[in-house]
C-alpha positions as CSV (number, residue, x, y, z in Angstrom):
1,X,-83.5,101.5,22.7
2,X,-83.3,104.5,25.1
3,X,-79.8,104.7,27.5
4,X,-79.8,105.2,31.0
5,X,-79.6,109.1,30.1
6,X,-81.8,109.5,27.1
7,X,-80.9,109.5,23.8
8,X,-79.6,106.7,22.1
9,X,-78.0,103.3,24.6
10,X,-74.4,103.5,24.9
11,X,-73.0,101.0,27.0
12,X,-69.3,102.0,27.3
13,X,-71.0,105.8,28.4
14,X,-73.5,104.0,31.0
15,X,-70.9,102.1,32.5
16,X,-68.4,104.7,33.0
17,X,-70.9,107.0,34.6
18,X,-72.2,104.3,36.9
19,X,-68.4,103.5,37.9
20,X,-67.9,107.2,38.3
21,X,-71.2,107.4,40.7
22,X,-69.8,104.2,42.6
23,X,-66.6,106.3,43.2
24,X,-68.6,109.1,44.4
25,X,-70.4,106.9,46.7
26,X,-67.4,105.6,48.4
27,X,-66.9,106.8,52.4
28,X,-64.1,107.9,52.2
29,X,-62.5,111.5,50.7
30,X,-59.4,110.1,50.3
31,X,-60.8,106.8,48.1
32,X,-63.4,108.8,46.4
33,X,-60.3,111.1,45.6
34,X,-57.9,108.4,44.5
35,X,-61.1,107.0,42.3
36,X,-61.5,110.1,40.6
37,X,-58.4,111.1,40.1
38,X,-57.8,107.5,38.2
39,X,-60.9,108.3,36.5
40,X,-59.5,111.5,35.0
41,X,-56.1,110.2,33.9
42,X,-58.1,107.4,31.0
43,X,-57.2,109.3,28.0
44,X,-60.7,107.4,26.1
45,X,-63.6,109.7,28.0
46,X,-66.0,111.1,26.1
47,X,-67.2,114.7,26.2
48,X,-70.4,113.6,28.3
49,X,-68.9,111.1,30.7
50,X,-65.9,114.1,31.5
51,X,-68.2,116.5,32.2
52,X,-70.2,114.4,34.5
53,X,-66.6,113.1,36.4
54,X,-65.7,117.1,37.2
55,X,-69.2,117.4,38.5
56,X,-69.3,114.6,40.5
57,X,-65.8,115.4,41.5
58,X,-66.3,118.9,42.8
59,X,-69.3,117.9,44.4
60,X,-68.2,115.0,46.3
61,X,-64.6,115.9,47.1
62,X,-63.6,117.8,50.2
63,X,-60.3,119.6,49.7
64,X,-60.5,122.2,47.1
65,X,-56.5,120.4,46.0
66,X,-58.2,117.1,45.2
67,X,-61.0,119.0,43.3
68,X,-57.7,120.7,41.2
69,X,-55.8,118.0,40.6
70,X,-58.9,115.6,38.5
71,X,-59.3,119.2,36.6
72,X,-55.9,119.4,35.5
73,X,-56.0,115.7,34.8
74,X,-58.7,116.5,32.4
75,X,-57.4,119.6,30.9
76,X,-53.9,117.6,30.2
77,X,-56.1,114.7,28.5
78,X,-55.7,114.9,24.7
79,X,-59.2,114.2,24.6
80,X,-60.2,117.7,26.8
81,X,-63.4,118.8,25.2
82,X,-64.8,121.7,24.9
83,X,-67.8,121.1,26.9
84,X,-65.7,119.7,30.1
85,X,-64.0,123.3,30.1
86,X,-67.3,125.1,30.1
87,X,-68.4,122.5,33.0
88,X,-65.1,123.7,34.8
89,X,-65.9,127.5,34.3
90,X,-69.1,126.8,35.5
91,X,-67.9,125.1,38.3
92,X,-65.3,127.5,39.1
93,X,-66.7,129.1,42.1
94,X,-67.7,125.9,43.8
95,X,-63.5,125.9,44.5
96,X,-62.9,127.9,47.9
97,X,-59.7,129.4,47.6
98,X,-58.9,131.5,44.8
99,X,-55.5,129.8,44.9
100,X,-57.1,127.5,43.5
101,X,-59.2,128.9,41.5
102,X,-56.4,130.9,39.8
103,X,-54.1,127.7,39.2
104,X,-57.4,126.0,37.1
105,X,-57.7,129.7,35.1
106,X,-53.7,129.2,35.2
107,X,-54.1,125.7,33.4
108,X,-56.9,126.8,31.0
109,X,-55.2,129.4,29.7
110,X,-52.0,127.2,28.9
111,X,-54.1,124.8,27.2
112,X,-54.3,126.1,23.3
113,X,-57.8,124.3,22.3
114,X,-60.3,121.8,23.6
115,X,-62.2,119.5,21.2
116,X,-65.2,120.4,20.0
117,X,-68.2,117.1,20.3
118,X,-68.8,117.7,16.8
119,X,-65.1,117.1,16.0
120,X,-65.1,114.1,17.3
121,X,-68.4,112.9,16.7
122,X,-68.9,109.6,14.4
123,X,-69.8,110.9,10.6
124,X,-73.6,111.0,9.7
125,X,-74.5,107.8,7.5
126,X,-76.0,108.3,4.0
């Protein structure tokens, strides 16, 4: 059976994007930024559900800081895939200040690698 995003159902994925929307949904800047920011620190995300947090992040947060600080969370995780630091480049001149924007190129460039979704992907069955 089909998932909430296509492809095939993955409840832990469904749920973690709906609790990221919820987050995202909250009144609040400084909720929605102590939601994502609690978000980003969970070392377990997968490649899809980080790149949808750092878009929902930068689109719902306020303060180009709060934006900075769930990026660096999820450039720090071990898990930091590939495809989240596309997302972030991407993303990159959604961030007002170039302060900011040089402290995430500041961050990328200290991180060594990013996991590729093929590295980590479950081995094809027989």
């Amino acid at each position: 059976m089909a998932g909430l995003f296509g492809g095939k159902k993955d409840l832990k994925t469904e749920s973690t994007i709906l609790e990221i929307d919820a987050v995202g949904n909250l009144k609040s800047d400084s909720a929605k930024h102590d939601g994502f920011v609690t978000l980003s620190q969970r070392d377990n995300l997968s490649p899809e559900e980080q790149v949808y947090l750092v878009r929902k992040a930068v689109k719902s947060l306020y303060l180009d800081e709060d934006k900075q600080e769930v990026i660096e969370n999820l450039i720090d995780s071990d898990q930091f895939s590939c495809a989240v630091k596309k997302e972030i480049l991407l993303l990159l001149g959604q961030l007002k200040s170039d302060q900011s924007r040089v402290a995430v190129l500041q961050k990328l460039n200290e991180t060594d690698a990013c996991r590729d979704a093929s590295a980590v992907a479950a081995p094809a069955k027989p």
